[in-house]
mmCIF file of the protein (N, C-alpha, C, O) and its ligand, coordinates in Angstrom:
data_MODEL
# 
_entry.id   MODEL 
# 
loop_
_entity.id 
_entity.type 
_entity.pdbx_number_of_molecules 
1 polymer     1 
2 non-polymer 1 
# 
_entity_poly.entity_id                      1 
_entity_poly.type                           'polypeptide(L)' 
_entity_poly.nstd_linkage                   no 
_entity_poly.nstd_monomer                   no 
_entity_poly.pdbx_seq_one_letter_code       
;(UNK)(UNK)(UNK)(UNK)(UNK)(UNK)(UNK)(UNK)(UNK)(UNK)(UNK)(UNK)(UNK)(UNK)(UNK)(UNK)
(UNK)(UNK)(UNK)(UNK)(UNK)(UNK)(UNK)(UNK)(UNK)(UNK)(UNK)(UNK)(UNK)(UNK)(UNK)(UNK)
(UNK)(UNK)(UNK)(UNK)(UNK)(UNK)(UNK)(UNK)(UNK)(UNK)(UNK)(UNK)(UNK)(UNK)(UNK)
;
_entity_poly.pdbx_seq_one_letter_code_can   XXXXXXXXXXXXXXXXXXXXXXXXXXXXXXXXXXXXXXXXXXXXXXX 
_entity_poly.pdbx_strand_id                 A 
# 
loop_
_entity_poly_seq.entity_id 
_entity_poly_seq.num 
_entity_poly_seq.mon_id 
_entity_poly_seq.hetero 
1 1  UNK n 
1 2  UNK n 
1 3  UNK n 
1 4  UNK n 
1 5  UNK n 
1 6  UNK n 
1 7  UNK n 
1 8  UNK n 
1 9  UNK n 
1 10 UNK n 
1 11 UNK n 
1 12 UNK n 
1 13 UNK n 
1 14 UNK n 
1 15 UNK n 
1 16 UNK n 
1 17 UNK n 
1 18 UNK n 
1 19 UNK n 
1 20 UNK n 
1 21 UNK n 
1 22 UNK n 
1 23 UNK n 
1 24 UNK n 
1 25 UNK n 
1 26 UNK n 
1 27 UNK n 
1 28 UNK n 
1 29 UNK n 
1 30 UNK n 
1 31 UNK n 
1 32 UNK n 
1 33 UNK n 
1 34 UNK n 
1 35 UNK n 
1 36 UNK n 
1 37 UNK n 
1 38 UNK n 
1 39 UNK n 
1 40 UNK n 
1 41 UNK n 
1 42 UNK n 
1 43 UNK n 
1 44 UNK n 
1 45 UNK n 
1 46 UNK n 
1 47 UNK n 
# 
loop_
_struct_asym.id 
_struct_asym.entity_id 
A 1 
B 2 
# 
loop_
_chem_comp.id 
_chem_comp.type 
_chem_comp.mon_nstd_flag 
UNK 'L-peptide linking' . 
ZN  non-polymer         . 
# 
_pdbx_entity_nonpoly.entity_id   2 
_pdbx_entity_nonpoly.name        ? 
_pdbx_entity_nonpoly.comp_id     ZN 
# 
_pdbx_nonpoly_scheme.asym_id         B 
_pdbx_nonpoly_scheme.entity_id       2 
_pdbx_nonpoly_scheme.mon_id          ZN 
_pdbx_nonpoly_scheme.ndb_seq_num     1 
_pdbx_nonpoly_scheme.pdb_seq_num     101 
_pdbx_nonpoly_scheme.auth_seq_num    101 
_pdbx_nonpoly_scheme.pdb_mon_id      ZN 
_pdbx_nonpoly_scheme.auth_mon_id     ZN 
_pdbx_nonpoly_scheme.pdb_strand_id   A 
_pdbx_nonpoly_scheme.pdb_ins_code    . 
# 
loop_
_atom_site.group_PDB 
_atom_site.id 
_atom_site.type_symbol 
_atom_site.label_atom_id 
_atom_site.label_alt_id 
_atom_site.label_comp_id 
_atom_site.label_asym_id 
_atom_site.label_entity_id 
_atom_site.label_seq_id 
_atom_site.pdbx_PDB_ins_code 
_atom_site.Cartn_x 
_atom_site.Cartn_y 
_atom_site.Cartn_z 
_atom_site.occupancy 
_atom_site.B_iso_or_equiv 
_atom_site.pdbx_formal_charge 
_atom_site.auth_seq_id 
_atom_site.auth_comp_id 
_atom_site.auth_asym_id 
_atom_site.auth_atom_id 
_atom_site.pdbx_PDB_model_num 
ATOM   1   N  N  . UNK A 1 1  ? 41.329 124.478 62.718 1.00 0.00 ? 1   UNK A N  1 
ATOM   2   C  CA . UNK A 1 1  ? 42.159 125.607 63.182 1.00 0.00 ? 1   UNK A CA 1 
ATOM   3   C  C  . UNK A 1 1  ? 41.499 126.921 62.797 1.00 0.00 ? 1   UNK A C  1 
ATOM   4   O  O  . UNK A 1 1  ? 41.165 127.079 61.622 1.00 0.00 ? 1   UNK A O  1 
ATOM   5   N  N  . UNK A 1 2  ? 41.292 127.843 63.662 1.00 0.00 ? 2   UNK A N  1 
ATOM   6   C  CA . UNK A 1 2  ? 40.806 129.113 63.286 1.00 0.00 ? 2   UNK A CA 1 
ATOM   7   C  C  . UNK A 1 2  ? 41.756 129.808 62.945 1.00 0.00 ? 2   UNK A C  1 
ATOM   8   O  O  . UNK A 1 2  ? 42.956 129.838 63.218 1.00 0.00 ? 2   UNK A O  1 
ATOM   9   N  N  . UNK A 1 3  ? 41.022 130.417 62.255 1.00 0.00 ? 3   UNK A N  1 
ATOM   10  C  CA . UNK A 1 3  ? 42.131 131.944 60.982 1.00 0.00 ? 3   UNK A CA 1 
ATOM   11  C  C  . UNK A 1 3  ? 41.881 133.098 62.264 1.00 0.00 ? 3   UNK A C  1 
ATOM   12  O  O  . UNK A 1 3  ? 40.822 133.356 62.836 1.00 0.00 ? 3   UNK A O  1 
ATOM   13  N  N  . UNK A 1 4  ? 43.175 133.653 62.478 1.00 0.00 ? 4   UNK A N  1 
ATOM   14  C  CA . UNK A 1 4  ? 42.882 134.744 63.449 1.00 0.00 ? 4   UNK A CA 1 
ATOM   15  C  C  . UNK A 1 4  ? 43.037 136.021 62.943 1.00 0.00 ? 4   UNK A C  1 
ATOM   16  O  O  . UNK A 1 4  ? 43.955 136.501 62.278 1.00 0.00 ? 4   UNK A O  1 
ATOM   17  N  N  . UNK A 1 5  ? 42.030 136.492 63.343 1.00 0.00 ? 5   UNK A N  1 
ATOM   18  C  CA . UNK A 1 5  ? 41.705 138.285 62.174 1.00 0.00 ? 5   UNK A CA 1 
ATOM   19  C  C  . UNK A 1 5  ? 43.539 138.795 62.444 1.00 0.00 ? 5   UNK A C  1 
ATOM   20  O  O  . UNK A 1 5  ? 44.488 138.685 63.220 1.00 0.00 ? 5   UNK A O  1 
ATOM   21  N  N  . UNK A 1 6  ? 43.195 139.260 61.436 1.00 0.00 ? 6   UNK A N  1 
ATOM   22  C  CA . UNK A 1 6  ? 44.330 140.403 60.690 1.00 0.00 ? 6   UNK A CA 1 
ATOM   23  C  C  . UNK A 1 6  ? 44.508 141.835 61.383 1.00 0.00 ? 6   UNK A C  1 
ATOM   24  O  O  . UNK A 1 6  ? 43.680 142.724 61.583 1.00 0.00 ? 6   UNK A O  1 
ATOM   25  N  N  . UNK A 1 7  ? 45.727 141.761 61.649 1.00 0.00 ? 7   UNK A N  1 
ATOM   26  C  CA . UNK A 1 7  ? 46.121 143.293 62.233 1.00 0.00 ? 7   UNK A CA 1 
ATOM   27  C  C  . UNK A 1 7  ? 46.293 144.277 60.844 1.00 0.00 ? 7   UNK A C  1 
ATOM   28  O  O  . UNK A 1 7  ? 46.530 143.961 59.678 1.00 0.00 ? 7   UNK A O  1 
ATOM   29  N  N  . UNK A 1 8  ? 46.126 145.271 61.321 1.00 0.00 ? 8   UNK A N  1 
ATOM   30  C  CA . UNK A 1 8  ? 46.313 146.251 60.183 1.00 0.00 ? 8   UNK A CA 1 
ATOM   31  C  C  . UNK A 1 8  ? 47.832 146.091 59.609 1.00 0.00 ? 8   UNK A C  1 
ATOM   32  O  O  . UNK A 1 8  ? 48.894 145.775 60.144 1.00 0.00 ? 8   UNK A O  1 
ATOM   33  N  N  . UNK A 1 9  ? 47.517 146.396 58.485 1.00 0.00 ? 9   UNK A N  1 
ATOM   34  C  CA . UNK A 1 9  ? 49.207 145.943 57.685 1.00 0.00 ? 9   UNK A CA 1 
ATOM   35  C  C  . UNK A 1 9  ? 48.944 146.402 56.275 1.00 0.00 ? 9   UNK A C  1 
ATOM   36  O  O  . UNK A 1 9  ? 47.843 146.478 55.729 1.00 0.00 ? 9   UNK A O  1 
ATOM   37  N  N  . UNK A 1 10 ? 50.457 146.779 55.626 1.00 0.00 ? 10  UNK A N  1 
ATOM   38  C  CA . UNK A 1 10 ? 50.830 147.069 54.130 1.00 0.00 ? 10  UNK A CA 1 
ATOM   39  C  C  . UNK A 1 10 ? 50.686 145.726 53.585 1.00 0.00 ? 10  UNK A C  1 
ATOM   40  O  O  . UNK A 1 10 ? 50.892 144.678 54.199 1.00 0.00 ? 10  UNK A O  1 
ATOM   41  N  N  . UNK A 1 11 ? 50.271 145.870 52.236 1.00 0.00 ? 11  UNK A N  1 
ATOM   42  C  CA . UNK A 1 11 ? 51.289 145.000 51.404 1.00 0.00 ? 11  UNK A CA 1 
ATOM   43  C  C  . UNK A 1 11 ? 51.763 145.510 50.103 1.00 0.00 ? 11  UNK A C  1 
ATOM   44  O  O  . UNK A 1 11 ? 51.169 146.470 49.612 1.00 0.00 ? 11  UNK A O  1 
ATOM   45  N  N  . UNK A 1 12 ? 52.701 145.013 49.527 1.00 0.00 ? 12  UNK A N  1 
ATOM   46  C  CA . UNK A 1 12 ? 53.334 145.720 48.579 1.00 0.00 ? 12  UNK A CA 1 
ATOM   47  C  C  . UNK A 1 12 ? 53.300 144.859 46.657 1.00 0.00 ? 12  UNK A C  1 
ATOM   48  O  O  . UNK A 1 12 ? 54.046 144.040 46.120 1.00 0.00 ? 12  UNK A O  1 
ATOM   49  N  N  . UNK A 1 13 ? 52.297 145.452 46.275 1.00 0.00 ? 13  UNK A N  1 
ATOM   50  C  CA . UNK A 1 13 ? 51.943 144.900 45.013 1.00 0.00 ? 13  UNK A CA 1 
ATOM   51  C  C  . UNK A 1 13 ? 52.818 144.505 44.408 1.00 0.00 ? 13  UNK A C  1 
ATOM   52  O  O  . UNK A 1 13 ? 53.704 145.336 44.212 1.00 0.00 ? 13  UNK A O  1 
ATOM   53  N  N  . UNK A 1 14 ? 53.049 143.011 43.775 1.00 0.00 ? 14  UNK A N  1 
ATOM   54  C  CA . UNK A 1 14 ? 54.240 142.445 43.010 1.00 0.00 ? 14  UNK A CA 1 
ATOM   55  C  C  . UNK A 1 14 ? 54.517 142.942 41.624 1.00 0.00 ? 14  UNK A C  1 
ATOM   56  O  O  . UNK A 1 14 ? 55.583 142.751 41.039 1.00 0.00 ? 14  UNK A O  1 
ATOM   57  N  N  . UNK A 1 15 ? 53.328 143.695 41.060 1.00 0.00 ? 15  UNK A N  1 
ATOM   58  C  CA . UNK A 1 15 ? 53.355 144.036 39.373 1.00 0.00 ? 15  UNK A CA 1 
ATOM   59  C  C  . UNK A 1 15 ? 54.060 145.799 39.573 1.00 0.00 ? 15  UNK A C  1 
ATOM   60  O  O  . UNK A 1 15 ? 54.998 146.130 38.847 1.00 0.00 ? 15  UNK A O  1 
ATOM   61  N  N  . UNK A 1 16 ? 53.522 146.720 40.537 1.00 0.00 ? 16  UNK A N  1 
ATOM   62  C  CA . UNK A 1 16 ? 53.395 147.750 40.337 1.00 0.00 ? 16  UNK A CA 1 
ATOM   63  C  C  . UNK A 1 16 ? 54.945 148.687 41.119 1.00 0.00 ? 16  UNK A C  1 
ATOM   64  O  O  . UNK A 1 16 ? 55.856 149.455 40.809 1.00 0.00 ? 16  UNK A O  1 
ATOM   65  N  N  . UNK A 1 17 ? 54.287 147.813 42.472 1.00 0.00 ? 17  UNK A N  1 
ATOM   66  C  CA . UNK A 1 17 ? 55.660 148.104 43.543 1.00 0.00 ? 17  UNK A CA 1 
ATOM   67  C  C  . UNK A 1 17 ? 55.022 149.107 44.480 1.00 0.00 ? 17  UNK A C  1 
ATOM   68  O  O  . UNK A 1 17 ? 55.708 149.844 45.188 1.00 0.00 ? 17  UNK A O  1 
ATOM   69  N  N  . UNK A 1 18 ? 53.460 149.129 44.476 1.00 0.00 ? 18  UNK A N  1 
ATOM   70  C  CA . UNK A 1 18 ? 52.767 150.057 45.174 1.00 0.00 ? 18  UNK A CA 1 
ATOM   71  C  C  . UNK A 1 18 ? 52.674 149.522 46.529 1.00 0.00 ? 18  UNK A C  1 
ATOM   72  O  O  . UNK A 1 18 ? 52.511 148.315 46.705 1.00 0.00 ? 18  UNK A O  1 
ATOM   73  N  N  . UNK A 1 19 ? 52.775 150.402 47.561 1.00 0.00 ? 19  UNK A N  1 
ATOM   74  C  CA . UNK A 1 19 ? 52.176 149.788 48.731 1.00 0.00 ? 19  UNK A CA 1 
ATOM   75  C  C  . UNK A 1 19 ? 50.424 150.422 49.422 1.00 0.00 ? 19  UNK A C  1 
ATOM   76  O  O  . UNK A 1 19 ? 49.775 151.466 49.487 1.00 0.00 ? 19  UNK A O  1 
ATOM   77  N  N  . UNK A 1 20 ? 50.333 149.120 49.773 1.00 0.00 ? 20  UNK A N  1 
ATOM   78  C  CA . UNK A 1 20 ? 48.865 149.480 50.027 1.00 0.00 ? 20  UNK A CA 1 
ATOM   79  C  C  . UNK A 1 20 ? 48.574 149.067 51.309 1.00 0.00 ? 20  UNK A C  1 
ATOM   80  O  O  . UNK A 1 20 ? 48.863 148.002 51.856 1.00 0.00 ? 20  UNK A O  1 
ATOM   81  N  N  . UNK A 1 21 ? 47.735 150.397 51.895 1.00 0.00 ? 21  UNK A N  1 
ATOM   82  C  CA . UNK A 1 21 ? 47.560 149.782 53.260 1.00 0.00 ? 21  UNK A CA 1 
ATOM   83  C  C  . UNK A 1 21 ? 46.100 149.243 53.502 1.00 0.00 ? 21  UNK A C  1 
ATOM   84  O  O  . UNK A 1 21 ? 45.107 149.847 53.099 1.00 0.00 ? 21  UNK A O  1 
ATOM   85  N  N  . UNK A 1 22 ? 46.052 148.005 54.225 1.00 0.00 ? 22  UNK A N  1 
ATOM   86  C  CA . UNK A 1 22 ? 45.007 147.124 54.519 1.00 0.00 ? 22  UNK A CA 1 
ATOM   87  C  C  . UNK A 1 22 ? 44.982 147.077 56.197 1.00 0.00 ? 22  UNK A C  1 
ATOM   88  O  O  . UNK A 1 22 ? 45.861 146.884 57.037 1.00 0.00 ? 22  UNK A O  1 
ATOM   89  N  N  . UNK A 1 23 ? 43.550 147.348 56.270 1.00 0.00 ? 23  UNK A N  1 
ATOM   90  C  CA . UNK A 1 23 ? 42.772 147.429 57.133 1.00 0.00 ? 23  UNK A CA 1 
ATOM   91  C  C  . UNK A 1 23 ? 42.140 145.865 57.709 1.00 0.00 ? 23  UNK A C  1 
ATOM   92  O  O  . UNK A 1 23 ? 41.726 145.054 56.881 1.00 0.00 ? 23  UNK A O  1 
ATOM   93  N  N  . UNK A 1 24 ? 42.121 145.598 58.982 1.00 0.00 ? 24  UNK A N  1 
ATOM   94  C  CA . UNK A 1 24 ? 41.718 144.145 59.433 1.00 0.00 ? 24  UNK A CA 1 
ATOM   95  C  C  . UNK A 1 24 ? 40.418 143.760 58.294 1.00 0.00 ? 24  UNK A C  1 
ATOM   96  O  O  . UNK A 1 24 ? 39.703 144.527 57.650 1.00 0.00 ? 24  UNK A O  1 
ATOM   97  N  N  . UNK A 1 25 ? 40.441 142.501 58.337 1.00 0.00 ? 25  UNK A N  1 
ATOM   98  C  CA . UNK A 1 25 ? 39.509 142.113 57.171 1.00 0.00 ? 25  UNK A CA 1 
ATOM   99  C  C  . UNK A 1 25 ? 39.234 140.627 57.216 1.00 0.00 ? 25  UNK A C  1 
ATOM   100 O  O  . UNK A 1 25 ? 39.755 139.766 57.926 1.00 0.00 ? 25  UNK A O  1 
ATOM   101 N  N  . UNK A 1 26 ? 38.276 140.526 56.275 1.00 0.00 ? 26  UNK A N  1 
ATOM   102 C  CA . UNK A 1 26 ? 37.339 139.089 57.002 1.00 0.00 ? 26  UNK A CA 1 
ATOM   103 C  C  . UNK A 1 26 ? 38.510 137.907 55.819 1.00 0.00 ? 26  UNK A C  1 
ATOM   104 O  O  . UNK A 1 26 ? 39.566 138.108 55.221 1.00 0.00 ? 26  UNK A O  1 
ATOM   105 N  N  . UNK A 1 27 ? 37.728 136.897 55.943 1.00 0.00 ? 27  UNK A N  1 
ATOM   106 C  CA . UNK A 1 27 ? 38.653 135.919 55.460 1.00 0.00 ? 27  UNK A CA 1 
ATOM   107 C  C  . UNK A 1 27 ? 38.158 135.610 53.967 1.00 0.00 ? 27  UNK A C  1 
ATOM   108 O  O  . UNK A 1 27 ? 38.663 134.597 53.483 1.00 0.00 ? 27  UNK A O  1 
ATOM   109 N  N  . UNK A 1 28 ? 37.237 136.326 53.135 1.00 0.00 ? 28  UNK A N  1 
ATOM   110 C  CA . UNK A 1 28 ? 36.493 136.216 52.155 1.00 0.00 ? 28  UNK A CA 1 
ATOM   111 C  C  . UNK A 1 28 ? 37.743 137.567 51.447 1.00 0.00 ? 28  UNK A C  1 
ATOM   112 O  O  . UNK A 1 28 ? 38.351 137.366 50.395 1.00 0.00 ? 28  UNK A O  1 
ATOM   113 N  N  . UNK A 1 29 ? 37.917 138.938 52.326 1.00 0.00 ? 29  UNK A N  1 
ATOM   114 C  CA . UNK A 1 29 ? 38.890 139.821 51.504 1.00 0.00 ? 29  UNK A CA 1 
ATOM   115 C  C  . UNK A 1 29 ? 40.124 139.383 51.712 1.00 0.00 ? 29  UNK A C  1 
ATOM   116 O  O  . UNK A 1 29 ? 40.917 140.114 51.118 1.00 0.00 ? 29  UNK A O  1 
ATOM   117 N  N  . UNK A 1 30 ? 40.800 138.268 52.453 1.00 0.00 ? 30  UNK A N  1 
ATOM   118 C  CA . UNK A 1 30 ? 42.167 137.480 52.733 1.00 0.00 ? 30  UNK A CA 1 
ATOM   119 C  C  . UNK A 1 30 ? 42.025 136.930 50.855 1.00 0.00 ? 30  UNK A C  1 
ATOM   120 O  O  . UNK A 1 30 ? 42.339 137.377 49.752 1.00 0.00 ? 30  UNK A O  1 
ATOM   121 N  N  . UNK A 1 31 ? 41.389 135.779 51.405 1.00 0.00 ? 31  UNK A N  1 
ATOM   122 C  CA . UNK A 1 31 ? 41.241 135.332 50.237 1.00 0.00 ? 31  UNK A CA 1 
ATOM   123 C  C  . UNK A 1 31 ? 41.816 136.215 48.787 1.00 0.00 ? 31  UNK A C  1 
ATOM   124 O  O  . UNK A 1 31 ? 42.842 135.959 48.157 1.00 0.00 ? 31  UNK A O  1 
ATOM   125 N  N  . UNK A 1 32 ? 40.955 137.155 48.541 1.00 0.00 ? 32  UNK A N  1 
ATOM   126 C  CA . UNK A 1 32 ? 41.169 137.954 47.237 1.00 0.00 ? 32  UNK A CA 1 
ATOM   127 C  C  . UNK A 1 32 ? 42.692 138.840 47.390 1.00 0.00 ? 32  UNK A C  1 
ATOM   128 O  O  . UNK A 1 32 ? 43.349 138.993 46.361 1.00 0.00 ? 32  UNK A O  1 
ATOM   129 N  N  . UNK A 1 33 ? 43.129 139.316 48.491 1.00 0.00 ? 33  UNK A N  1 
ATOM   130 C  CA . UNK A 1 33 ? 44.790 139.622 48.005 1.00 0.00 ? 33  UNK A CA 1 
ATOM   131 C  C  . UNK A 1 33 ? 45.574 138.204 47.686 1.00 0.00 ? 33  UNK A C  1 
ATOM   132 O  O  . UNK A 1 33 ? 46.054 137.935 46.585 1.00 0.00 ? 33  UNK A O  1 
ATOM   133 N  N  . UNK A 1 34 ? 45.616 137.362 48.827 1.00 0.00 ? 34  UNK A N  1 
ATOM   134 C  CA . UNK A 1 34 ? 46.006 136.817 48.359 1.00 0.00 ? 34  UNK A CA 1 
ATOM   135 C  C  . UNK A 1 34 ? 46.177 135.834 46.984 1.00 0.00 ? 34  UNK A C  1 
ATOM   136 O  O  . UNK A 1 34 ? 47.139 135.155 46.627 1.00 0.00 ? 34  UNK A O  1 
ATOM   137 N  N  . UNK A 1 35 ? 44.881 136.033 46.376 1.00 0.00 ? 35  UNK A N  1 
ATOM   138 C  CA . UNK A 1 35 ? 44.952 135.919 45.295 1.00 0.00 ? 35  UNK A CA 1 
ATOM   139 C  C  . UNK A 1 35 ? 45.299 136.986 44.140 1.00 0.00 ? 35  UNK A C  1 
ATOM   140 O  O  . UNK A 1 35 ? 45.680 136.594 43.037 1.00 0.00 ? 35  UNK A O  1 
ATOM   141 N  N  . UNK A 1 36 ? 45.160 138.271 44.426 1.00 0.00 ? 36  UNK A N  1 
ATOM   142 C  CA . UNK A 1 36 ? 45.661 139.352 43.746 1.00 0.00 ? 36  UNK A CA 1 
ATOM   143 C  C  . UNK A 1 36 ? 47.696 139.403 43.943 1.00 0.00 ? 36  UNK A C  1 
ATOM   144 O  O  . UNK A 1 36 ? 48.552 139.949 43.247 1.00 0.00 ? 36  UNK A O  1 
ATOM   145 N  N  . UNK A 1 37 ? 47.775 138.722 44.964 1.00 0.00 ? 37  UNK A N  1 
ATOM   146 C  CA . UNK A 1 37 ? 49.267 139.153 44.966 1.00 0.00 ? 37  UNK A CA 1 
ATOM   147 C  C  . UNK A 1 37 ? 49.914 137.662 44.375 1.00 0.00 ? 37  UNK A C  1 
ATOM   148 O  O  . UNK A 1 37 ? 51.064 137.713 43.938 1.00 0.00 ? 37  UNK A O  1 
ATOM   149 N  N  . UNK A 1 38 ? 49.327 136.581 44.360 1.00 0.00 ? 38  UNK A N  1 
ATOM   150 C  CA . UNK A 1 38 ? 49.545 135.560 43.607 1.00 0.00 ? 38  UNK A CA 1 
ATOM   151 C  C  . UNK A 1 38 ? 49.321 135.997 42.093 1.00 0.00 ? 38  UNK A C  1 
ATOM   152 O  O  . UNK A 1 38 ? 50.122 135.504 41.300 1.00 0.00 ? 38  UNK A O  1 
ATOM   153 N  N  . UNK A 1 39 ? 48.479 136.737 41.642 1.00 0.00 ? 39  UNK A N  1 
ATOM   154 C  CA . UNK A 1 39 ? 48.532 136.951 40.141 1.00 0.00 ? 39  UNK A CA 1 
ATOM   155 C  C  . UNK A 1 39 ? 49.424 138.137 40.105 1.00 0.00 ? 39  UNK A C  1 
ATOM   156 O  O  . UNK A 1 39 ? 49.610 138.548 38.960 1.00 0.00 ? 39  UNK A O  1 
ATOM   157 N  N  . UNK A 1 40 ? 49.888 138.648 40.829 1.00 0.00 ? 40  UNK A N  1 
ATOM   158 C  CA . UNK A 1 40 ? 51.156 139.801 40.335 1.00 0.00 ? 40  UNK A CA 1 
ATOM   159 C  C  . UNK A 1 40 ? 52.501 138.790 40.418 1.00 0.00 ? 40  UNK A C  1 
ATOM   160 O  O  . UNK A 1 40 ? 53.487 139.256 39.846 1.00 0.00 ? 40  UNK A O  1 
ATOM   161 N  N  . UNK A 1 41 ? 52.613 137.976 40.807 1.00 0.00 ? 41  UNK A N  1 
ATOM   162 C  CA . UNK A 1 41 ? 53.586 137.532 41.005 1.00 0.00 ? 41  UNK A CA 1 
ATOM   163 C  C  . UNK A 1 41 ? 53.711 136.839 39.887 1.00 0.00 ? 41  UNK A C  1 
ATOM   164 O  O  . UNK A 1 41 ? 54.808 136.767 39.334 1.00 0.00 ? 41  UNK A O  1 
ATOM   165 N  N  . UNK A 1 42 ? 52.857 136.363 39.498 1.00 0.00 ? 42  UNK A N  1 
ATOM   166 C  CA . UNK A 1 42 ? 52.664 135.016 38.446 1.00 0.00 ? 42  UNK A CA 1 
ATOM   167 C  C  . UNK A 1 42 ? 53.161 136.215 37.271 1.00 0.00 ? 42  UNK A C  1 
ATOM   168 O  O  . UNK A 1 42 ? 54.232 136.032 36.692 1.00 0.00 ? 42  UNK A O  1 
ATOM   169 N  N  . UNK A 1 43 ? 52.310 137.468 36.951 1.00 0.00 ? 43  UNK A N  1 
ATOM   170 C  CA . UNK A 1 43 ? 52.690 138.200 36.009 1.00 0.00 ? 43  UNK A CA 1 
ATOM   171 C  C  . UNK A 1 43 ? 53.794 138.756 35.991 1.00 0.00 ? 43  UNK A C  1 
ATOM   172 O  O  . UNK A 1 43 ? 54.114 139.302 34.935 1.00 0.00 ? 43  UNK A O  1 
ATOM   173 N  N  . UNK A 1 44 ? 54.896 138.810 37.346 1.00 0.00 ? 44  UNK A N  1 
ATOM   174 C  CA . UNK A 1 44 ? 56.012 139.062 36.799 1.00 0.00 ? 44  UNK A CA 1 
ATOM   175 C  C  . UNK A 1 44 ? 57.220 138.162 36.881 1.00 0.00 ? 44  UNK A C  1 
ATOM   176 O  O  . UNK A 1 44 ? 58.329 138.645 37.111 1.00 0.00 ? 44  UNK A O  1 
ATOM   177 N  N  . UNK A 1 45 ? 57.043 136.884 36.701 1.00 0.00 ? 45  UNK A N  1 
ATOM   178 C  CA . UNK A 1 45 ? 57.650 135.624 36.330 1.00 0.00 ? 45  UNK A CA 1 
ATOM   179 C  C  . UNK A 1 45 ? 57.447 135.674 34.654 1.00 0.00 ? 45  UNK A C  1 
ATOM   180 O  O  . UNK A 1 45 ? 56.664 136.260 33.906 1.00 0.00 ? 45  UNK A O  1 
ATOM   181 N  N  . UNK A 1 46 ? 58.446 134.851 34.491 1.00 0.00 ? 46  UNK A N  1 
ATOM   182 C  CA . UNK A 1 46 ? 58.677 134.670 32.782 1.00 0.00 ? 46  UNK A CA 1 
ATOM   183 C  C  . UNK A 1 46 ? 57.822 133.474 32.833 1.00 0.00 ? 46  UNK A C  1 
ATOM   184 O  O  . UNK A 1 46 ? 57.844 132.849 33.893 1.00 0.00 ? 46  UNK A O  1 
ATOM   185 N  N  . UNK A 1 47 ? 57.104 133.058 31.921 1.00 0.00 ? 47  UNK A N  1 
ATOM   186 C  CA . UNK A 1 47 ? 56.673 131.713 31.268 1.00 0.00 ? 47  UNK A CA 1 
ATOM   187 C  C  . UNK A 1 47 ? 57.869 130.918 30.915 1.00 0.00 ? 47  UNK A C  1 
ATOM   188 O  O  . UNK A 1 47 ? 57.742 129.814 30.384 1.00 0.00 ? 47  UNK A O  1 
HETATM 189 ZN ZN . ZN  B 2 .  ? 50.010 147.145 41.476 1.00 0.00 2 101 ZN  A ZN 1 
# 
């Protein structure tokens, strides 16, 4: 299945509450929010 490029879009940081706007982007910078917004999330969950 192909990943189909990204329309321009916000997203809204889980730690900070910032929104950030993102520009279409390859699947190597997918990758890294979604891993950046997986570690905000993780950091604002309790252990
Ligand atoms: Zn933030």
């Amino acid at each position: 299945m192909l990943i189909q490029p990204f329309e321009s879009m916000t997203i809204k940081c889980g730690m900070c509450h910032n929104t950030f706007a993102i520009e279409p982007v390859d699947r190597q910078t997918v990758d890294y929010i979604q891993a950046m917004l997986l570690n905000g999330r993780a950091a604002s969950m309790p252990d």
